[in-house]
C-alpha positions in Angstrom: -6.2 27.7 -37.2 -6.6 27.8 -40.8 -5.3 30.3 -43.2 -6.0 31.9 -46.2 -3.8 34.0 -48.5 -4.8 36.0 -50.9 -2.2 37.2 -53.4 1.5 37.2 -52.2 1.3 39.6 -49.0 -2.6 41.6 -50.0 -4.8 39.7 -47.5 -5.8 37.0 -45.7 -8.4 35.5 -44.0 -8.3 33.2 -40.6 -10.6 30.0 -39.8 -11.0 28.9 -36.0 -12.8 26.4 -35.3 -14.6 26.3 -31.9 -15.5 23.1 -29.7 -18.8 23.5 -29.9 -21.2 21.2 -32.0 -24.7 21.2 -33.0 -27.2 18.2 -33.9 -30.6 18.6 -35.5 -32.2 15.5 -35.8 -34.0 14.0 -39.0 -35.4 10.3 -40.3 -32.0 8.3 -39.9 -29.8 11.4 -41.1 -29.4 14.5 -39.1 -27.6 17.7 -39.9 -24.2 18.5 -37.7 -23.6 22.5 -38.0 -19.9 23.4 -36.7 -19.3 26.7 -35.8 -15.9 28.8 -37.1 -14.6 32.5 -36.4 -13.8 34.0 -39.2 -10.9 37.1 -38.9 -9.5 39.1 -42.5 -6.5 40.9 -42.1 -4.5 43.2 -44.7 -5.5 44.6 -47.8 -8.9 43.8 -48.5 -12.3 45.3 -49.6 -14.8 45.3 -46.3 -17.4 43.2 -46.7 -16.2 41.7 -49.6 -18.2 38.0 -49.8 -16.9 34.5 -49.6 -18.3 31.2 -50.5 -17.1 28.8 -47.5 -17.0 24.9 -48.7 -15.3 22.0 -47.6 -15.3 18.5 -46.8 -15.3 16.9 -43.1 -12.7 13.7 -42.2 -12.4 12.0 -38.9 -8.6 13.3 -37.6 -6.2 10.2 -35.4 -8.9 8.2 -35.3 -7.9 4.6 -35.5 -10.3 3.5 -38.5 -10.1 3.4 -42.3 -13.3 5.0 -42.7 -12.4 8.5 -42.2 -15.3 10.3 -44.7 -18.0 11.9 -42.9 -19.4 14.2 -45.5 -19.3 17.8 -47.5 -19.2 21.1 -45.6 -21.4 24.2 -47.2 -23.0 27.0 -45.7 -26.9 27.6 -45.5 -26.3 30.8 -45.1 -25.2 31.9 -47.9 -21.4 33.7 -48.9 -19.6 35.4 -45.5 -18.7 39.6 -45.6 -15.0 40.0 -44.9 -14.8 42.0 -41.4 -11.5 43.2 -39.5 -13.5 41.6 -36.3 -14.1 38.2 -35.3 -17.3 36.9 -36.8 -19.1 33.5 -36.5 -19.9 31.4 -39.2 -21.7 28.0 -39.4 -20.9 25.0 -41.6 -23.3 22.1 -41.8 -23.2 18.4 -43.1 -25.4 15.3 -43.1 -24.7 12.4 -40.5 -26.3 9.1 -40.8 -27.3 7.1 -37.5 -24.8 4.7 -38.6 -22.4 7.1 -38.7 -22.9 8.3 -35.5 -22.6 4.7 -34.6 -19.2 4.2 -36.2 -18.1 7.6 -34.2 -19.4 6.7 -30.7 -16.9 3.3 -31.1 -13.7 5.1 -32.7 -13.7 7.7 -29.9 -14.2 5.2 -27.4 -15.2 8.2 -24.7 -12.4 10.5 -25.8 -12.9 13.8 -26.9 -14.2 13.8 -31.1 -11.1 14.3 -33.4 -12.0 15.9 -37.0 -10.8 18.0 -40.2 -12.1 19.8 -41.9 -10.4 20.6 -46.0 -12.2 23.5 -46.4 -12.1 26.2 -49.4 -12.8 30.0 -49.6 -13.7 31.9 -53.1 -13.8 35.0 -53.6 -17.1 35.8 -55.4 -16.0 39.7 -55.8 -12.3 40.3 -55.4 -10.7 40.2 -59.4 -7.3 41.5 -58.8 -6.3 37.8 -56.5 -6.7 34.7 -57.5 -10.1 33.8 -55.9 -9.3 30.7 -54.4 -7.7 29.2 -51.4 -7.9 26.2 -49.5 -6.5 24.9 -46.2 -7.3 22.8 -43.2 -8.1 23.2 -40.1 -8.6 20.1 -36.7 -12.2 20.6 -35.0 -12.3 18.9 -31.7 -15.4 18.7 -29.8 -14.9 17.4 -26.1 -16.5 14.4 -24.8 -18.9 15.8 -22.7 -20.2 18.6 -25.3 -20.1 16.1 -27.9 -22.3 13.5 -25.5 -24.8 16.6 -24.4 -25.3 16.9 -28.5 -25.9 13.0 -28.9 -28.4 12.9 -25.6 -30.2 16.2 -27.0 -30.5 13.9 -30.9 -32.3 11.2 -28.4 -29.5 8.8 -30.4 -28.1 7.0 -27.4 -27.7 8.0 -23.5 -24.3 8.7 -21.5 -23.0 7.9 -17.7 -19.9 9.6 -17.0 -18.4 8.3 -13.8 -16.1 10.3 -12.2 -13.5 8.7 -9.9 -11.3 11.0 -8.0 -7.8 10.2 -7.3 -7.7 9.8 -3.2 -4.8 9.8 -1.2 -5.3 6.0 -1.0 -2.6 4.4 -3.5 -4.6 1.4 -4.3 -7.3 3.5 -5.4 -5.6 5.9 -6.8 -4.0 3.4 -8.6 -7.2 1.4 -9.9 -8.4 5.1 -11.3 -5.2 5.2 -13.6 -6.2 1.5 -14.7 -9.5 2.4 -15.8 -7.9 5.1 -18.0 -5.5 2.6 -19.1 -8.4 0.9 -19.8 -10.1 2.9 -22.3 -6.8 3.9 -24.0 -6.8 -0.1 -24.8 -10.8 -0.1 -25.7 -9.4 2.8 -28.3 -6.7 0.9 -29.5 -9.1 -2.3 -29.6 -7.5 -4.1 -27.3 -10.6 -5.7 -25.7 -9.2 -8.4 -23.7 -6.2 -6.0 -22.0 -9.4 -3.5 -21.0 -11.1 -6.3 -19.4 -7.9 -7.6 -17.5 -7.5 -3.6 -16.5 -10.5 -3.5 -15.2 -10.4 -6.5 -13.0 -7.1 -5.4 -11.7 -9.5 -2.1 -10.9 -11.7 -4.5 -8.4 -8.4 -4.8 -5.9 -9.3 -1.9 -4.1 -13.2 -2.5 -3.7 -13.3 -6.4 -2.9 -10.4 -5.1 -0.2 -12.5 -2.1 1.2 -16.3 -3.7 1.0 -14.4 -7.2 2.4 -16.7 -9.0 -0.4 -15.2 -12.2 -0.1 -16.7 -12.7 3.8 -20.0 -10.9 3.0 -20.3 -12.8 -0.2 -19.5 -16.1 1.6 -22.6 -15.9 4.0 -24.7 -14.1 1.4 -24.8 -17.3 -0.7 -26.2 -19.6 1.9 -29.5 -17.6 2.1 -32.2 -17.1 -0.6 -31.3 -14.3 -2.9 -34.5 -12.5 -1.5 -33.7 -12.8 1.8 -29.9 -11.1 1.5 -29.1 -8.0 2.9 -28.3 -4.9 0.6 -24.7 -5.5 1.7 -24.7 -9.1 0.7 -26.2 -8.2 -2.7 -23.7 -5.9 -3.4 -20.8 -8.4 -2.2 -22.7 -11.0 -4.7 -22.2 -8.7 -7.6 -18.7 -7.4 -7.0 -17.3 -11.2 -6.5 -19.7 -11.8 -9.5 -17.9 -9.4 -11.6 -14.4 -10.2 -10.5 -14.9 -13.7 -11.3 -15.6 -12.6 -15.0 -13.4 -10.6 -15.4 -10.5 -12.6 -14.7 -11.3 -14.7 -17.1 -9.2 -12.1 -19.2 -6.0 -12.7 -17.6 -6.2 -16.6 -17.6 -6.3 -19.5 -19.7 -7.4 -22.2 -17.4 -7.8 -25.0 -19.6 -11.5 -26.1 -21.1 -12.8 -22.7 -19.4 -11.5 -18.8 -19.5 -8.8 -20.3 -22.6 -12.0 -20.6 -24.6 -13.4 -16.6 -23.5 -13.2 -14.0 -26.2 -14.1 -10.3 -25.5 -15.9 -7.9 -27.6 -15.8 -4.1 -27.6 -19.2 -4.3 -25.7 -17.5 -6.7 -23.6 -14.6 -4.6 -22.5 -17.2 -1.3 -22.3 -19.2 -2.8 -19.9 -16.3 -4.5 -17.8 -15.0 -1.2 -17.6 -17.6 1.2 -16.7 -18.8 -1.5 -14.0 -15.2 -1.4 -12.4 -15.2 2.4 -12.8 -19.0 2.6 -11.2 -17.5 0.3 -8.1 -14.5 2.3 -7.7 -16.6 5.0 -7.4 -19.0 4.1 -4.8 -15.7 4.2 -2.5 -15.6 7.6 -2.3 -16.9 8.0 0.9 -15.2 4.8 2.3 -12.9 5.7 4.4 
């Protein structure tokens, strides 16, 4: 929570940032309006007003390019109130931006801060003036909702309990292992994680046998089994290329961030489809 002080022990007035986010979509720049409660406590004139400004920074992200853009309100200065009251800030986000976002967070929850500024457009007896910061964190799935409403990209969260079964229970702690290392751009240790992840499902759907008779028929004469066993040994066989360096073949493999995404959330999306397996 941000906080304000106004003269040595008169007043002050209290930021919270909620973790809540809207997008409003425009020609290749949209505007992103975050929402704060605003409390004053102490000494102060009721309703006195306050011009709210700022500037907005990606917070622990791993990139250099932290700047996202100013903060200002479109609704004019704020009335200090001894109850909470809300107060919207807005700034400008490019699709590009958006872009660089969506691959720094990697699926985690949306880390900013906000160096925001209150003046006192009324109040003579203070300096009018304060500044402070405060960390905004919007949660991946609120965060994805405001992307999917901004029709700028489309989400599948996959949701893989943690079962009694150990090696299932330990392929769901890979796949979070997994993004960590996307995050920490570690491409080639996501993919390895995730075909580590396939233990469980070429076990429980016995792929290699089904996968060994699927591949003497004509692909459109397979069963929906054998299809399935055809693309889980498929995707095991790529992926462990991440692990090995067999000489004039997976030594020569190199892995992209839309590499490891999609060797992940396939290895998630397989895990998952075991959850009624006993």
């Amino acid at each position: 929570m941000a906080n304000f002080r106004f003269g040595s022990n008169d007043y002050n007035v209290n930021l919270r940032a909620q973790q809540h986010a809207n997008l409003f979509q425009g020609w290749d720049a949209h505007r992103l309006a975050l929402i704060f409660e605003v409390t004053a406590h102490g000494d102060y004139t009721e309703d006195t007003p306050f011009l709210v400004s700022g500037r907005l920074w990606t917070h622990e992200m791993p990139s250099p390019a932290s700047w996202i853009g100013v903060l200002h309100s479109v609704s004019g200065p704020i009335g200090l109130k001894s109850f909470p009251t809300m107060l919207a800030l807005e700034t400008t986000v490019t699709d590009q931006q958006l872009r660089g976002l969506e691959k720094m967070r990697a699926g985690a929850d949306l880390s900013m801060r906000a160096e925001l500024t209150l003046t006192a457009l009324a109040e003579a007896k203070h300096w009018p003036v304060a500044s402070d910061q405060e960390v905004i964190r919007i949660p991946h799935a609120t965060w994805s909702n405001a992307l999917t409403q901004l029709d700028a990209g489309a989400f599948v969260d996959v949701l893989i309990p943690i079962t009694t079964v150990e090696a299932r229970a330990t392929a769901a702690r890979r796949i979070r292992e997994a993004k960590t290392a996307i995050r920490d751009q570690r491409y080639e240790h996501a993919v390895t994680l995730a075909r580590a992840a396939l233990d469980p499902v070429l076990e429980a759907c016995n792929t290699q046998k089904v996968h060994d008779q699927a591949v003497k028929k004509k692909a459109s004469e397979r069963s929906q089994e054998e299809r399935w066993a055809v693309l889980i040994q498929s995707a095991f066989a790529l992926f462990s290329g991440a692990p090995h360096d067999d000489a004039g073949t997976t030594e020569n493999f190199a892995w992209t961030r839309a590499d490891a995404v999609a060797a992940v959330a396939t290895a998630a999306s397989l895990l998952a489809r075991l959850e009624n397996l006993p």
